[in-house]
C-alpha positions in Angstrom: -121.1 -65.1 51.0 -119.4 -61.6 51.1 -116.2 -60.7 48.9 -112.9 -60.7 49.9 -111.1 -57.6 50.4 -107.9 -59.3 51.8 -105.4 -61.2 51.4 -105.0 -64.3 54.0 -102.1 -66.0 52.4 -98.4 -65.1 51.8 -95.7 -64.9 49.1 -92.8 -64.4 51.0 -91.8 -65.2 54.7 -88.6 -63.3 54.7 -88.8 -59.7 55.9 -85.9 -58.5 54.0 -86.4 -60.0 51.0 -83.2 -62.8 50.5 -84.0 -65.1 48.1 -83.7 -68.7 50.3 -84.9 -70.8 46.9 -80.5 -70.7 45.8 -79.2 -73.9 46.7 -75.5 -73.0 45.4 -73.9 -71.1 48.2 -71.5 -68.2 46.2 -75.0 -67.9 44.3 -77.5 -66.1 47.3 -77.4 -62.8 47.5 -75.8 -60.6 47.9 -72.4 -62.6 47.2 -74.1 -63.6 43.6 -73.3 -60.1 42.3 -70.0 -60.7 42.2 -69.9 -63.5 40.3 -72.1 -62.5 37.8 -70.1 -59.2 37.5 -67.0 -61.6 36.9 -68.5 -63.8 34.2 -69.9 -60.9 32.0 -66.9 -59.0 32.6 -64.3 -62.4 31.8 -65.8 -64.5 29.8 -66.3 -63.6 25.8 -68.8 -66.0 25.5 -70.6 -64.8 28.0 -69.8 -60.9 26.8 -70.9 -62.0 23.2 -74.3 -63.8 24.2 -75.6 -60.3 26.5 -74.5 -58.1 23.6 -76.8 -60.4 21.2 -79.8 -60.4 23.9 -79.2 -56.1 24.6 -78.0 -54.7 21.3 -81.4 -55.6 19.0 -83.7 -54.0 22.3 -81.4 -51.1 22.5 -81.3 -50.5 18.6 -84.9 -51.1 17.8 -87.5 -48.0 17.9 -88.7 -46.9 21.3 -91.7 -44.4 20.9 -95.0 -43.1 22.6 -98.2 -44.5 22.3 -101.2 -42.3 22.8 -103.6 -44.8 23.4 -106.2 -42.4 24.0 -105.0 -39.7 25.6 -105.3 -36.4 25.2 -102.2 -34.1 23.0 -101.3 -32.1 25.9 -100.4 -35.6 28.1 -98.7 -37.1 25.4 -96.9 -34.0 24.3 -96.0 -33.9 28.2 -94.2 -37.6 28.5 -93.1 -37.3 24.7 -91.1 -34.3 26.0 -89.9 -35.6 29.3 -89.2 -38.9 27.8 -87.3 -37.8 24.3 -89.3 -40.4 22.2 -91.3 -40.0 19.1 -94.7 -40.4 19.3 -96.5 -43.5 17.5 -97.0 -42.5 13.7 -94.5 -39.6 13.5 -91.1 -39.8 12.1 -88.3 -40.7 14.3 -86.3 -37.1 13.3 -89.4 -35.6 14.9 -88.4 -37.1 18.8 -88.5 -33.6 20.7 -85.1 -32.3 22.4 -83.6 -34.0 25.6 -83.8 -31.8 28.2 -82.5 -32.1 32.3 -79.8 -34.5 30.8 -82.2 -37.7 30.3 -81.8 -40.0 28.2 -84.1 -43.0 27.3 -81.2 -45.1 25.5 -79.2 -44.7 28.5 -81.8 -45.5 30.6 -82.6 -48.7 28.5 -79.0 -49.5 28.8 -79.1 -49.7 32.3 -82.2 -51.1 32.7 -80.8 -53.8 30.5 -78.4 -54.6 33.0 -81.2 -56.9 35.2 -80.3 -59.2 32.5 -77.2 -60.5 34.2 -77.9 -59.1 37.8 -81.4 -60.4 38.3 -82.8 -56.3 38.7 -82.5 -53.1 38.3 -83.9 -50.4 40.1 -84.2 -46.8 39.7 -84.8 -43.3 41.6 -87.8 -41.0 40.1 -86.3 -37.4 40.2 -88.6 -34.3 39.0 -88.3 -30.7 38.5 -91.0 -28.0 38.7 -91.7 -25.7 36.1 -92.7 -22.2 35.6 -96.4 -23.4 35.4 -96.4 -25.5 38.1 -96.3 -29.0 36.6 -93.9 -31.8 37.8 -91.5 -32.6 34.9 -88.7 -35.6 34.8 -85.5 -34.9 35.7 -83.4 -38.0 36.1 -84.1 -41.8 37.1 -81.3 -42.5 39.3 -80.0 -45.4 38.9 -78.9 -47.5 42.3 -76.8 -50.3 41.0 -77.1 -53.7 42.7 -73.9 -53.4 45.1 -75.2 -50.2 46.5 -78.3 -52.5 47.8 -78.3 -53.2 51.4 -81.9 -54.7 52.1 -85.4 -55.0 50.4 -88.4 -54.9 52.5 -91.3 -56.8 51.1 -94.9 -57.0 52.3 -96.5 -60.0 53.3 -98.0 -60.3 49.9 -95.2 -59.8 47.9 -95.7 -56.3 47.3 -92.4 -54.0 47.4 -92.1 -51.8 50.0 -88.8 -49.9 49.9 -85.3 -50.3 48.9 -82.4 -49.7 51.1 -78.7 -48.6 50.2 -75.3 -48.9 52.3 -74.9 -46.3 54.4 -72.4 -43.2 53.5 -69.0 -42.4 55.1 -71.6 -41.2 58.5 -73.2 -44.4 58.2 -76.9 -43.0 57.5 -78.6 -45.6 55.3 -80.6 -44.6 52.8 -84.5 -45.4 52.0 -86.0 -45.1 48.8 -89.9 -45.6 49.1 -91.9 -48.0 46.4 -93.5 -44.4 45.5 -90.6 -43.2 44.0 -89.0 -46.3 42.6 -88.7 -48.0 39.1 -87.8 -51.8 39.4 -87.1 -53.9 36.6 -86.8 -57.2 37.8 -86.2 -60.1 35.6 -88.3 -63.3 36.2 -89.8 -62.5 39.7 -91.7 -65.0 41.8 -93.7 -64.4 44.2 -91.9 -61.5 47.0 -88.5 -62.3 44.9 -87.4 -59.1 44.3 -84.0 -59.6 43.2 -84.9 -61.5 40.0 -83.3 -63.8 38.9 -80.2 -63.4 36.5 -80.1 -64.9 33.2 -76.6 -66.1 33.5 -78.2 -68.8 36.3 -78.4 -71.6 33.8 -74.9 -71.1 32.8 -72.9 -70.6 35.9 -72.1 -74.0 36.2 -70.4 -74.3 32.3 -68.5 -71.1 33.0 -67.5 -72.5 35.9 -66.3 -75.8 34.2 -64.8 -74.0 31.1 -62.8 -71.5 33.7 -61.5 -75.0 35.2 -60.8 -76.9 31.3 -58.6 -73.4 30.7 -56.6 -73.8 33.3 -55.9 -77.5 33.0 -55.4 -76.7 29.0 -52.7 -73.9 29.7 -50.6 -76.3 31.8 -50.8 -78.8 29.8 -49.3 -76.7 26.7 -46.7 -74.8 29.4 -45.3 -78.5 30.7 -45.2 -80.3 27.3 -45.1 -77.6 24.6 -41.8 -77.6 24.7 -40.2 -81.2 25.8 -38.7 -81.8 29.3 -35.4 -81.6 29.7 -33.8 -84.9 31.2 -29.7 -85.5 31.7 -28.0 -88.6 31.8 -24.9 -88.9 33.6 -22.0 -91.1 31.9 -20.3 -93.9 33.2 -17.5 -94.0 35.8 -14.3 -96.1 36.2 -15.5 -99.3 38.4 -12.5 -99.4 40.1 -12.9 -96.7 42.1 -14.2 -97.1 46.1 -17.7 -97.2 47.3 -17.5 -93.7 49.0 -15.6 -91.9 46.0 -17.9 -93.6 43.2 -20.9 -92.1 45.0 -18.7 -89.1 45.8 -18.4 -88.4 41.9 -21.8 -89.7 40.9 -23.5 -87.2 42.9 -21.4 -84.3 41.8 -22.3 -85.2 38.1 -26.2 -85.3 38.8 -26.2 -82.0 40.3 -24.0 -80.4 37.7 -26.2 -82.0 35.5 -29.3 -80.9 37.1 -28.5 -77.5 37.1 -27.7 -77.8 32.9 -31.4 -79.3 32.5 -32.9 -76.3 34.5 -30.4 -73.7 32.7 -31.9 -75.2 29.2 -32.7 -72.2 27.2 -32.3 -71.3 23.3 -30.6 -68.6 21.6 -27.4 -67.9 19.3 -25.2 -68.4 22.7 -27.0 -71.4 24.2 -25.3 -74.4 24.8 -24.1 -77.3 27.4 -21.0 -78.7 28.4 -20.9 -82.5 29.4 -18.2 -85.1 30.3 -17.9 -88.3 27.6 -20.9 -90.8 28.2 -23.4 -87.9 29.5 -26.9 -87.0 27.9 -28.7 -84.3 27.4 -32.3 -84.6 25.6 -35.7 -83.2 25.7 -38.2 -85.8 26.1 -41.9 -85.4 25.2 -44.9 -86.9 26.2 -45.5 -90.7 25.8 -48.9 -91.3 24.9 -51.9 -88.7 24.4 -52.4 -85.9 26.2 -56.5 -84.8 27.1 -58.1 -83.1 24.5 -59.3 -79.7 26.3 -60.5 -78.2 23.2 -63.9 -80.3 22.6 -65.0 -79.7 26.3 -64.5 -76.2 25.9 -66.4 -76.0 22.7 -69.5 -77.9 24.3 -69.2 -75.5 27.6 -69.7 -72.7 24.8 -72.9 -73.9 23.7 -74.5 -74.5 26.5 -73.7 -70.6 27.6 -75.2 -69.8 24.6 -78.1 -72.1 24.6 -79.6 -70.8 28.0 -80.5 -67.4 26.6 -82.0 -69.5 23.4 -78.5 -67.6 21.1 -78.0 -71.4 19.4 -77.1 -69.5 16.2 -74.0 -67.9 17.9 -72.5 -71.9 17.9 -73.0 -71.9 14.0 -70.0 -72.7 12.0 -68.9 -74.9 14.6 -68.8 -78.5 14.4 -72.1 -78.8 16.4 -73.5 -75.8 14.2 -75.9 -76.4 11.4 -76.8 -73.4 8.9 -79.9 -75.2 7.7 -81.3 -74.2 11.2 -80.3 -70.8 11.2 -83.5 -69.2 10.6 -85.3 -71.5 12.7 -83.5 -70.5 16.2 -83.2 -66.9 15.0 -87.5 -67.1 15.5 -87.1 -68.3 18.5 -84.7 -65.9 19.8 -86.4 -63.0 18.4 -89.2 -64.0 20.7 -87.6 -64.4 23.6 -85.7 -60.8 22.6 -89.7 -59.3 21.9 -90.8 -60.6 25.7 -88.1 -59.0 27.7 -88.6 -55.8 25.4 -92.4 -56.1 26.4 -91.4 -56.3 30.1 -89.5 -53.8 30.0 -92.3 -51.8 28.3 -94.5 -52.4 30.5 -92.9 -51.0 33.7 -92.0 -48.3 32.4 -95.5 -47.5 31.3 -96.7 -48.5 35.1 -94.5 -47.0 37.0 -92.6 -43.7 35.0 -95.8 -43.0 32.8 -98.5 -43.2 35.1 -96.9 -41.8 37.2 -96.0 -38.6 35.5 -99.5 -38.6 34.4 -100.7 -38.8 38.1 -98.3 -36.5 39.8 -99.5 -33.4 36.8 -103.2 -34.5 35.6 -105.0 -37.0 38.5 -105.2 -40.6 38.8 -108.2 -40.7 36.8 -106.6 -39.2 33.5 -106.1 -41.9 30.8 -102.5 -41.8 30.0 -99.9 -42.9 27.0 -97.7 -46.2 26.7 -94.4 -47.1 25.5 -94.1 -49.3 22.8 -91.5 -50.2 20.0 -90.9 -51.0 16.7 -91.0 -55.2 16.4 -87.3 -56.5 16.5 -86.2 -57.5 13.2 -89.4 -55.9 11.3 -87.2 -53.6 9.5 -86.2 -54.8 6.1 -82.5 -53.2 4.1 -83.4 -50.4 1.8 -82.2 -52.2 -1.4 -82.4 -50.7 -4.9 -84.3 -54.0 -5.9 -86.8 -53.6 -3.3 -87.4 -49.9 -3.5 -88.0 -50.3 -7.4 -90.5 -52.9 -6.5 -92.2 -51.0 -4.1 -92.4 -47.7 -6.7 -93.8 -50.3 -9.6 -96.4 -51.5 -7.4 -97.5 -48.2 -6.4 -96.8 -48.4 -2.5 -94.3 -46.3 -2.9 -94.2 -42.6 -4.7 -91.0 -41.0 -6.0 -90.2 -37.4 -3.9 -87.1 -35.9 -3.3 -87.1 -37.4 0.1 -86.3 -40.7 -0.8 -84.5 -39.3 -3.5 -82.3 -37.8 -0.5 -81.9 -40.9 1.3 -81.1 -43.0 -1.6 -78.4 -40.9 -2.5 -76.5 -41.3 1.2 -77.2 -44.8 1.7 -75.4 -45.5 -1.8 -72.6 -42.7 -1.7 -73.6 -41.0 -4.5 -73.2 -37.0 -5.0 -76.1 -34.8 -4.1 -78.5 -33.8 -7.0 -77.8 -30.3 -8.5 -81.1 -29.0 -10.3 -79.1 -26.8 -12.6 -77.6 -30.0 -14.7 -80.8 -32.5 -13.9 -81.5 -34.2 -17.3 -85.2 -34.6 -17.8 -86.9 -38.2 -17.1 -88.8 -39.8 -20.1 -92.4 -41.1 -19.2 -91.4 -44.5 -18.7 -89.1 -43.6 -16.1 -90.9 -41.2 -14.8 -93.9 -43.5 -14.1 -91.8 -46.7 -12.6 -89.6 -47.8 -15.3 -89.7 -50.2 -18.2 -91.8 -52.3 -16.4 -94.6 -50.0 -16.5 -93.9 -49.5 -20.1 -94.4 -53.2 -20.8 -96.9 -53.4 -19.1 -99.2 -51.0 -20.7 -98.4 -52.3 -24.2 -99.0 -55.8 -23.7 -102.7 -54.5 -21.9 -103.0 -52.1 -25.7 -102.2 -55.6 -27.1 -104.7 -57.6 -25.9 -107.3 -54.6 -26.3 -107.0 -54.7 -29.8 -107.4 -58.7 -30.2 -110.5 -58.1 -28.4 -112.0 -55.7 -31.0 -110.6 -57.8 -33.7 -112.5 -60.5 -32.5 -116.0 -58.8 -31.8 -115.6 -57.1 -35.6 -114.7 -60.9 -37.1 -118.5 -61.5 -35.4 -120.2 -59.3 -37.0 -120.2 -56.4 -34.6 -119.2 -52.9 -35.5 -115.8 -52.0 -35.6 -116.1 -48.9 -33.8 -118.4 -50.1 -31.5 -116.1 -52.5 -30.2 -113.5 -50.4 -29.8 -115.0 -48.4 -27.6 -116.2 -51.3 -25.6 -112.7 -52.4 -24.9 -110.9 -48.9 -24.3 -109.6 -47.9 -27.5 -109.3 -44.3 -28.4 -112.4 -43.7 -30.7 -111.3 -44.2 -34.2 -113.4 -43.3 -37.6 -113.1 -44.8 -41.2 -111.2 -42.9 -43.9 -113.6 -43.9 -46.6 -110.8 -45.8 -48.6 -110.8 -49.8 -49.6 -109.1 -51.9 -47.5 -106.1 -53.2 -48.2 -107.2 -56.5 -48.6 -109.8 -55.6 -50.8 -107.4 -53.9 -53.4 -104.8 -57.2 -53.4 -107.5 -58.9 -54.1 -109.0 -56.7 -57.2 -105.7 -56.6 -58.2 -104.8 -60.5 -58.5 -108.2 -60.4 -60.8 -107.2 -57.7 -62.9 -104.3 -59.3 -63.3 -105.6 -62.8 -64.2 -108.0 -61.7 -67.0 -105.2 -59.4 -69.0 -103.4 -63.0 -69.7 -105.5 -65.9 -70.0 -102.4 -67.7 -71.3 -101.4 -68.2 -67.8 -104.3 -69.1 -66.2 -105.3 -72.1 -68.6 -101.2 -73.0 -67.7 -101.7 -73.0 -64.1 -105.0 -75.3 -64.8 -103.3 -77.7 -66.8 -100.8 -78.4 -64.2 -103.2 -78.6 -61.4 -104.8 -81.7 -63.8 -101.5 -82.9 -64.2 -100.4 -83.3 -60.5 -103.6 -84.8 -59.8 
């Protein structure tokens, strides 16, 4: 049995690359652009559950990983990048340079949340030493996209655009392109968008809106009705019906001229009516529909905390779908990660140093590891000893709190207690003296020496003065005392005997 150096099978048996697994008609491509560029656009649910999926992967930390490269490589995609490297400070991210910019770049990357993909153009410069530095990824937004050839195992080929005003198509190679594509199968690669799950409630919401704004717009304010009076029955067939249909016109026209304001009125022979009639019964309640369609939007990107404070919402769960959602927020981060390591990384590192050169990753901070800077917490972390006092956080502490900067002219002096952590510290190192010295009063009580034992436990070394104890001289003293009047001790014997 030899081993298989090719593939037999298929992924995809399109040649272009349309998606044929969309049932829903205004959903295959390329018409689904559209729509999905409506709802995010039109819909502030919609709006408000991206912004909760992009913002935390936009905000969090982006930086370079060596992972056991050499300095001069990571320095190199550090630079061409504008991200920190792993264990340095974020204010030490070198200077953007050829008008790149990773948050901008994540911001559009982001955008294969709602569109299924995003793809991008490698651009590079070359230096005065000869090496191949990143310019620009260009991005190539989703309506630009004409066709997508796909080999026969799924692998991308190239990407085509529309043609220009000449009609000339462009072709961007696989070589040069960075795809971010969101849940690909197989030779999918147009994703697919994360709206998908919720088309159908926005679609259904867009609908209750409608029916809700007429529904306010006919009743809201009463319809107008006119009742004509009554006329003389003595009058012919032809004239009564004459008159009668004059009188419903005229008062048709009053109905439709209803309007308010100071000069608003209407004019009407004896027996006429004019009213505004409401609605008899109990009009649809579009509100509760509306509320559920909400939730649903919000549930099929896992945001169920953006319906608390509803009437569906619970607080007690609050913490609960916030894990989960941080999850799902640390996978498409990862995703995102890892392309960009693939195919903007390895390739810098190919294109300048050889394929066999080991080259750096792009990682980020977790989402949500960062904890606020309290006062409460930072005097915790400085009692425990994690964290030393330096005019650094001194500096920081000062702007987040608003307070003045320090001026080392007028600086009072800090006593040891504060110095060293507080009065905490204080407290704690005389309650430890404390129970150093019940300790040698214990070991002296039996029978060992005195100074010996305090030197056992820690004390400072202490020495005798030669004097008698104070206990010894109260006690000399009561005997003194007792035999210079005898009078009183025979007393105090005779009422012992006494009381017994």
């Amino acid at each position: 049995m030899s081993a298989s150096t090719s593939e037999t099978g298929y992924q995809t048996s399109n040649f272009y690359g349309y998606s044929t697994e969309e049932d829903t008609q205004e959903l295959q491509w390329p018409n689904n652009i559209e729509i999905y560029d409506k709802m995010r656009r039109q819909d502030s649910q919609v709006m408000s559950v991206l912004r909760a999926v992009t913002l935390p992967i936009r905000r969090t930390i982006w930086r370079i990983d060596p992972n056991g490269a050499r300095p001069e490589v990571v320095q190199m995609v550090s630079e061409d990048l504008g991200l920190p490297i792993k264990g340095e400070s974020v204010s030490s991210a070198p200077r953007s340079r050829d008008r790149f910019s990773w948050k901008e770049h994540l911001r559009l990357a982001l955008l294969m949340l709602p569109f299924g993909h995003a793809y991008f153009e490698q651009v590079y410069r070359i230096d005065e030493k000869g090496m191949a530095r990143l310019r620009k990824l260009g991005y190539r937004p989703p309506r630009t996209i004409s066709k997508i050839d796909v080999d026969r195992d799924g692998g991308l080929k190239r990407v085509y655009q529309h043609g220009d005003q000449l009609g000339n198509k462009n072709a961007m190679d696989v070589d040069r392109l960075v795809a971010y594509v969101l849940d690909r199968e197989g030779g999918n690669w147009l994703g697919q968008s994360l709206l998908r799950p919720a088309y159908k409630f926005w679609l259904l919401k867009d609908r209750m809106l409608r029916v809700q704004l007429q529904a306010v717009d006919r009743n809201g304010m009463g319809f107008p009705a006119y009742t004509t009076g009554d006329l003389p029955e003595n009058l012919p067939a032809e004239k009564y019906q004459e008159i009668r249909q004059q009188e419903i016109d005229a008062g048709l026209q009053i109905a439709k001229g209803v309007r308010s304001g100071e000069t608003a009125g209407a004019s009407m022979p004896k027996g006429a009516k004019l009213e505004l009639l409401g609605v008899s019964g109990q009009l649809p309640d579009a509100e509760k529909p509306i509320r559920y369609y909400d939730e649903q939007i919000a549930r099929a990107v896992l945001a169920h905390f953006l319906n608390l404070g509803t009437e569906t919402g619970s607080w007690a769960l609050g913490s609960t779908f916030a894990d989960f959602f941080t999850l799902s927020l640390q996978t498409i981060a990862g995703d995102i990660a890892e392309t960009a390591s693939q195919h903007i990384v390895e390739d810098m590192v190919d294109l300048n140093f050889g394929p066999t050169e080991r080259a750096p990753l792009v990682t980020f901070d977790e989402i949500g590891s960062r904890h606020p800077a309290t006062a409460e917490a930072i005097k915790a972390l400085i009692e425990c000893g994690a964290l030393r006092p330096d005019d650094a956080l001194e500096t920081h502490v000062r702007t987040v709190y608003g307070l003045p900067e320090a001026d080392a002219e007028t600086a009072r002096q800090q006593t040891p207690a504060a110095a060293e952590g507080g009065g905490k510290v204080e407290h704690e190192e005389i309650e430890l003296m404390r129970a150093r010295t019940e300790t040698m009063a214990t070991l002296a009580r039996a029978g060992f020496d005195a100074v010996d034992s305090a030197t056992k436990v820690g004390l400072p070394e202490i020495k005798h003065t030669g004097l008698v104890p104070v206990t010894v001289k109260e006690k000399e003293a009561a005997e003194n005392q007792e035999g210079d009047n005898p009078d009183a001790a025979t007393t105090s014997e005779e009422s012992a005997e006494t009381s017994q």
